[in-house]
C-alpha positions as CSV (number, residue, x, y, z in Angstrom):
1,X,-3.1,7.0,32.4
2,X,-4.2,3.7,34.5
3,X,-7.3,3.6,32.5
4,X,-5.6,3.6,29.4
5,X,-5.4,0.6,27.7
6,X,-3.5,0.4,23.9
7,X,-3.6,-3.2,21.8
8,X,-2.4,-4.2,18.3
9,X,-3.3,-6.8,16.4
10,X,-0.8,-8.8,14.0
11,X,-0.5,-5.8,11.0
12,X,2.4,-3.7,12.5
13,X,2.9,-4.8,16.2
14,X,6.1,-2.6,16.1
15,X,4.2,0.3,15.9
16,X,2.0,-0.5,18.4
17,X,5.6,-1.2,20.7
18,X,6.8,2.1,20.2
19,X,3.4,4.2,20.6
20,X,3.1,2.3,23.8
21,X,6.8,3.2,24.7
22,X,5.6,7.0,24.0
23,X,2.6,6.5,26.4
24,X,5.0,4.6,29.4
25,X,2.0,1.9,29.3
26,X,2.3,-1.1,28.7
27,X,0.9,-3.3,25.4
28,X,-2.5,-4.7,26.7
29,X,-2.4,-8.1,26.4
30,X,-4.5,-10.8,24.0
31,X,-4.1,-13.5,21.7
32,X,-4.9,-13.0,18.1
33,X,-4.2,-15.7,15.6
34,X,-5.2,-17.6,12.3
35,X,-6.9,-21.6,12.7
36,X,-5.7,-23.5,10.2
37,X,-9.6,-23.2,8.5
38,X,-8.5,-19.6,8.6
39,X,-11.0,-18.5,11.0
40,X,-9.4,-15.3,13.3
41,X,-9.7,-15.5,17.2
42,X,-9.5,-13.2,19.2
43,X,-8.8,-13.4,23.3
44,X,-8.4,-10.4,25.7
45,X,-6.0,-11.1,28.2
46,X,-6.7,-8.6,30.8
47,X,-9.7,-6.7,32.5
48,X,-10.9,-3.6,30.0
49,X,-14.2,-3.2,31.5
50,X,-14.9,0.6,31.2
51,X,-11.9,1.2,30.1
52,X,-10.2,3.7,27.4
53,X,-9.0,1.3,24.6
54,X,-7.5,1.6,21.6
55,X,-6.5,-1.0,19.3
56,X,-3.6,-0.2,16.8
57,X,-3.6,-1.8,13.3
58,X,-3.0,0.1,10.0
59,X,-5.0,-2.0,7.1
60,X,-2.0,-2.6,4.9
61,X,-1.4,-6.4,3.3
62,X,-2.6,-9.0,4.1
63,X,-5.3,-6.2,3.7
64,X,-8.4,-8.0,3.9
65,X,-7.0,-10.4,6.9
66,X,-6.2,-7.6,8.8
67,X,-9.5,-5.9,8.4
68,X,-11.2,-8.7,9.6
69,X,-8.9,-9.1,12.2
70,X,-9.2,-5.2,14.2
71,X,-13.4,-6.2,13.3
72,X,-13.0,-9.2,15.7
73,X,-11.1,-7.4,18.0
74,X,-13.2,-4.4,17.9
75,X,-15.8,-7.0,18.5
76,X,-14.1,-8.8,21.2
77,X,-13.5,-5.2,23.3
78,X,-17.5,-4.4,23.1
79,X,-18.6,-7.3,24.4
80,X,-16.0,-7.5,27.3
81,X,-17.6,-4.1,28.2
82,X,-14.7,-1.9,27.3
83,X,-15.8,2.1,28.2
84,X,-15.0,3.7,24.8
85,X,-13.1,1.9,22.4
86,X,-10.7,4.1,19.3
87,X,-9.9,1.8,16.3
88,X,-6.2,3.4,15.4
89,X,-5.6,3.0,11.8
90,X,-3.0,4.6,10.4
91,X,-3.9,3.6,7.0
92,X,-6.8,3.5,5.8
93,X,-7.1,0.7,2.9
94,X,-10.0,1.2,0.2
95,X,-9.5,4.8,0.4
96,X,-9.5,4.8,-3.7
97,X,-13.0,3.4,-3.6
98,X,-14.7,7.3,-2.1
99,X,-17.4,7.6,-5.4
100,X,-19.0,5.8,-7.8
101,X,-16.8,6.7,-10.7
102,X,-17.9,4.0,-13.1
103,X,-21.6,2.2,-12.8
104,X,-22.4,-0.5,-10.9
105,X,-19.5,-0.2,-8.6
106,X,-19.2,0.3,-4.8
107,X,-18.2,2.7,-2.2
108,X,-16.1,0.3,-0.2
109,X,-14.3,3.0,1.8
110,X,-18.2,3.9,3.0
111,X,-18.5,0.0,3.5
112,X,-15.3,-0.2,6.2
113,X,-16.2,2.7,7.6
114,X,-20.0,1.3,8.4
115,X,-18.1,-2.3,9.6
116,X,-15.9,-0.5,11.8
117,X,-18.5,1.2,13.0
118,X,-20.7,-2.0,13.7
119,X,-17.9,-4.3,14.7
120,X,-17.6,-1.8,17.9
121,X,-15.6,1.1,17.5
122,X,-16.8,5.0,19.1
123,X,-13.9,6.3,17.7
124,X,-11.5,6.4,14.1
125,X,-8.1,7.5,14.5
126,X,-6.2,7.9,10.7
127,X,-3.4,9.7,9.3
128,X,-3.6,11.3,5.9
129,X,-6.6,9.7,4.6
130,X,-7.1,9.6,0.4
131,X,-9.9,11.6,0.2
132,X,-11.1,13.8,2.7
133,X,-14.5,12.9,2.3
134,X,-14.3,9.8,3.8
135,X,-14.4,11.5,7.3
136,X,-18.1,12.2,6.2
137,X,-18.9,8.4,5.7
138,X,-18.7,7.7,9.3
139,X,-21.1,8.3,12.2
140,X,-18.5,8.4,15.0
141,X,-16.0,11.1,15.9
142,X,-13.2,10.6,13.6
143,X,-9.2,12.1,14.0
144,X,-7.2,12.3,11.2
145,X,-3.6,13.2,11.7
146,X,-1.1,14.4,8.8
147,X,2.3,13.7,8.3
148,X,2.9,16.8,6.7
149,X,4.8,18.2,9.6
150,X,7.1,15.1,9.6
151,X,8.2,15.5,6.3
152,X,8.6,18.7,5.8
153,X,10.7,19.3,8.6
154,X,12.8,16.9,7.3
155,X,13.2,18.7,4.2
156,X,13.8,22.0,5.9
157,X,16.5,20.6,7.8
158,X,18.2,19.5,4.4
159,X,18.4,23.0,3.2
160,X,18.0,22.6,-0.7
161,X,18.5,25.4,-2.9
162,X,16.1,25.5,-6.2
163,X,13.7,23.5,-4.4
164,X,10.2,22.9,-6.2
165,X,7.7,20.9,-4.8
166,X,5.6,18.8,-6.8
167,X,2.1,17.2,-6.3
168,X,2.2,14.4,-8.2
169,X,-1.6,14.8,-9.7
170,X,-4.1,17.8,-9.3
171,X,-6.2,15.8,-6.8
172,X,-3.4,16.4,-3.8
173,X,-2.5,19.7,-5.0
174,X,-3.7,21.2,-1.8
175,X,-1.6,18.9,0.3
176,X,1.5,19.7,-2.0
177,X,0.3,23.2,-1.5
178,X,0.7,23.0,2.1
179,X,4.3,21.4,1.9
180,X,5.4,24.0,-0.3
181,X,4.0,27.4,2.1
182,X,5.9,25.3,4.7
183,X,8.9,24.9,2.9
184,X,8.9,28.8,1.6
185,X,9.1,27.2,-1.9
186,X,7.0,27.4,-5.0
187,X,4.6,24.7,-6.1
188,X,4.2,22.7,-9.2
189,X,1.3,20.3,-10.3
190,X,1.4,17.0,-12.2
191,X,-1.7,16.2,-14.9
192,X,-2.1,12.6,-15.2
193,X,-4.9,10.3,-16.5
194,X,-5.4,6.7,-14.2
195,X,-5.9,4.1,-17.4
196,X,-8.7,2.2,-16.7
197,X,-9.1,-0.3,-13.1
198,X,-5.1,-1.0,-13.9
199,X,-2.3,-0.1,-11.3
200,X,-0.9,2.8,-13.9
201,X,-1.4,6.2,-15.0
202,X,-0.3,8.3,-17.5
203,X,1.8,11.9,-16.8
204,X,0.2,14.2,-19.4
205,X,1.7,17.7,-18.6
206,X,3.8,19.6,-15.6
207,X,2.0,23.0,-14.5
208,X,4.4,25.2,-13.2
209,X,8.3,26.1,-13.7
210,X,10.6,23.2,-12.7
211,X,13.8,23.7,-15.1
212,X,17.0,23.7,-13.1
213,X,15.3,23.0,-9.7
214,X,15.2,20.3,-7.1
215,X,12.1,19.1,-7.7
216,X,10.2,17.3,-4.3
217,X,7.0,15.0,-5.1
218,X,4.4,15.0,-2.5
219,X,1.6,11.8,-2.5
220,X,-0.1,10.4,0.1
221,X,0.5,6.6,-0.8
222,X,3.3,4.8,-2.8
223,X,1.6,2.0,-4.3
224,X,3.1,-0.1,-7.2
225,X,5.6,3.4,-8.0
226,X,4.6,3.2,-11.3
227,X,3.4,7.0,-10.9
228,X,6.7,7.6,-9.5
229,X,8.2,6.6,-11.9
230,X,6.4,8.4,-14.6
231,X,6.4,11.6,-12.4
232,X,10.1,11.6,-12.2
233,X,10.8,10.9,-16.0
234,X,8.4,13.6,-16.8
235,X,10.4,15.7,-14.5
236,X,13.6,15.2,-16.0
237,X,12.2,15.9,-19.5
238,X,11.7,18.9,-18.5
239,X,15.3,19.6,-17.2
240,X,15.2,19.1,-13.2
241,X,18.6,18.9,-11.4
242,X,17.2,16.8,-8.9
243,X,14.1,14.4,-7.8
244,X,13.1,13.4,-4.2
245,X,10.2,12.1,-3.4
246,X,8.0,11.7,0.4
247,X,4.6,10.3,1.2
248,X,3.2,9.2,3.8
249,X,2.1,5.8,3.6
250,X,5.1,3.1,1.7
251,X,2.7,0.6,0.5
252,X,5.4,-1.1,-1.8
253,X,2.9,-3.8,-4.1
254,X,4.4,-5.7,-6.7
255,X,7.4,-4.5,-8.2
256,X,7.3,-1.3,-6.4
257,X,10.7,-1.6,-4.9
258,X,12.9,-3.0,-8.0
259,X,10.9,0.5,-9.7
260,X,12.4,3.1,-6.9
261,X,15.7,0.8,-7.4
262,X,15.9,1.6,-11.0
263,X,14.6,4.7,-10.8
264,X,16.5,8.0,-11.1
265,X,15.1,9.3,-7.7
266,X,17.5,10.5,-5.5
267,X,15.5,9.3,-2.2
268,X,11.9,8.6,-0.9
269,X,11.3,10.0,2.4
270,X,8.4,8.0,3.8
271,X,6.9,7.4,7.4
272,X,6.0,3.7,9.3
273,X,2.1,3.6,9.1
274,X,2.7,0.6,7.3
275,X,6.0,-2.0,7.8
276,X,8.6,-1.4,5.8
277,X,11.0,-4.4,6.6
278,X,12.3,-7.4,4.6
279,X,12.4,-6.8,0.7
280,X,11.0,-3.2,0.8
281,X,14.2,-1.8,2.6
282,X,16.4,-0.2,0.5
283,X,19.2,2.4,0.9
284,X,17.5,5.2,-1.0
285,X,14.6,4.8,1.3
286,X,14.3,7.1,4.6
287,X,11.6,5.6,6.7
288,X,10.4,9.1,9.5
289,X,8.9,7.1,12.8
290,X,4.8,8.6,12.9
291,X,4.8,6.8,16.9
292,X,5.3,10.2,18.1
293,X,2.5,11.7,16.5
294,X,0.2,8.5,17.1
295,X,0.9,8.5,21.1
296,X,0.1,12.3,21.3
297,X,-3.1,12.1,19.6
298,X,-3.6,8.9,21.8
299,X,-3.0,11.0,24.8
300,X,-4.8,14.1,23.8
301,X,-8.1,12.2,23.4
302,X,-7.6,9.7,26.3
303,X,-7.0,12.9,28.3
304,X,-9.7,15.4,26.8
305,X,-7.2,18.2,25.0
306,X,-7.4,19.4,21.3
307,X,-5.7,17.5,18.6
308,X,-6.0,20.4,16.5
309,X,-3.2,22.4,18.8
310,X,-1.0,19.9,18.0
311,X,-0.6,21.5,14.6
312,X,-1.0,24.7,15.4
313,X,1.9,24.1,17.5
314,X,3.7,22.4,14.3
């Protein structure tokens, strides 16, 4: 692994600590910080020339910040002649924006994907991406991981009885889908309607038998929990014992965490592809470590094996 090289910028340098505890390499070192102008540098520490590098840095807030930071970095790696460079982002900001759903608006998950792209990177390493499609909007190789395995196997080990799993609109259904064949349980679908450009939706209908179940939501991102919280209130209208609730990336805007508090939710399992420190811990909150996962793929393509068998094995 002496070729291997793994840096992070400033989003989630935890991470970044324990995917490079998983690899038994150290952090590559550089300097990345804010002028008071708030201009970004960006200094390499240490020789990458031909080197294998990956730079670790999930877009989550300050969002825009630390886009433009991995870009400069991304930047800084090409031109000191790095051998192949892999931006690792375990979540993928703008992922929303995959269509023109309304006119005159943009594609800005096509327009990261193009800056990546430009800034330097030969390589996109993601984990449960919004859409699919977005895989299609870039011209490099591109890895995208799941956390399904994660959190369902934390759910098996709990051993509920009744359980239901619930994708929380029809648009992840086939995620839910695949949570549900893993768990050996059946699988219900929630109808909602997004209102407009605002952070809320509306829960129209449940499709599928939930009455005296446990019911488990499955989404890929926890934004502002208001479609938790409608979820889970539509749920319990409709006489669930129980509501849990997993995704993958804990994005906790605005109020997000005084909603979960108040919520009737009995926990929300969630993984560390973003921080979850400071005000967004709370006890009903189980954060799953995705460092594993991140320092296999890492190894797998720094070493030239599948990433694919990795779930094959799961």
């Amino acid at each position: 692994m002496d070729e291997l090289k793994v840096f992070t910028g400033n989003a989630h340098p935890a991470l970044a600590q324990e995917v490079a505890k998983y690899l038994k390499t150290p952090l590559g070192k550089c300097e990345v910080f804010e002028f008071k102008n708030e201009n970004i540098f960006v200094r390499i520490l240490e020789n990458v020339r031909q080197r294998d590098v990956f730079v670790i840095q999930p877009l989550c807030s300050p969002v825009n910040k630390n886009l433009v930071e991995l870009l400069i970095m991304l930047d800084a790696l090409k031109r000191a002649s790095a051998g192949q460079i892999t931006a690792v982002v375990p979540y993928y900001a703008y992922g929303r924006s995959d269509k023109k759903d309304q006119p005159r608006v943009p594609i800005t998950a096509r327009l990261v994907a193009d800056l990546l792209t430009v800034a330097g990177a030969n390589r996109l390493l993601t984990v449960d991406l919004h859409a699919a499609q977005i895989q299609g909007f870039f011209n490099i190789p591109v890895d995208e991981l799941t956390a399904l395995y994660i959190l369902s196997n934390y759910f098996k080990d709990r051993k509920f009885n009744d359980l239901v799993v619930v994708a929380t609109d029809i648009g992840i259904s086939k995620r839910a889908r695949d949570m549900a064949t893993k768990l050996n349980v059946p699988l219900a679908i929630m109808e909602k309607r997004r209102l407009g450009n605002v952070d809320r939706a509306e829960t129209l209908n449940v499709i599928g038998e939930v009455k005296n179940r446990v019911a488990l939501t499955i989404d890929d991102e926890i934004d502002t929990a208001g479609s938790l919280v409608g979820v889970v209130s539509a749920l319990e209208k409709r006489g669930v014992k129980e509501v849990y609730a997993c995704c993958t990336h804990p994005i906790f805007s605005g109020e997000a965490i005084q909603k979960i508090a108040a919520c009737p939710v009995k926990e929300v399992v969630v993984t560390d592809t973003v921080p979850v420190t400071g005000k967004k811990k709370l006890d009903k909150i189980t954060v799953l470590p995705i460092a594993p996962l991140l320092g296999e793929a890492i190894r797998r393509i720094h070493t030239g094996q599948s990433i694919g068998a990795m779930f094959e094995q799961g």
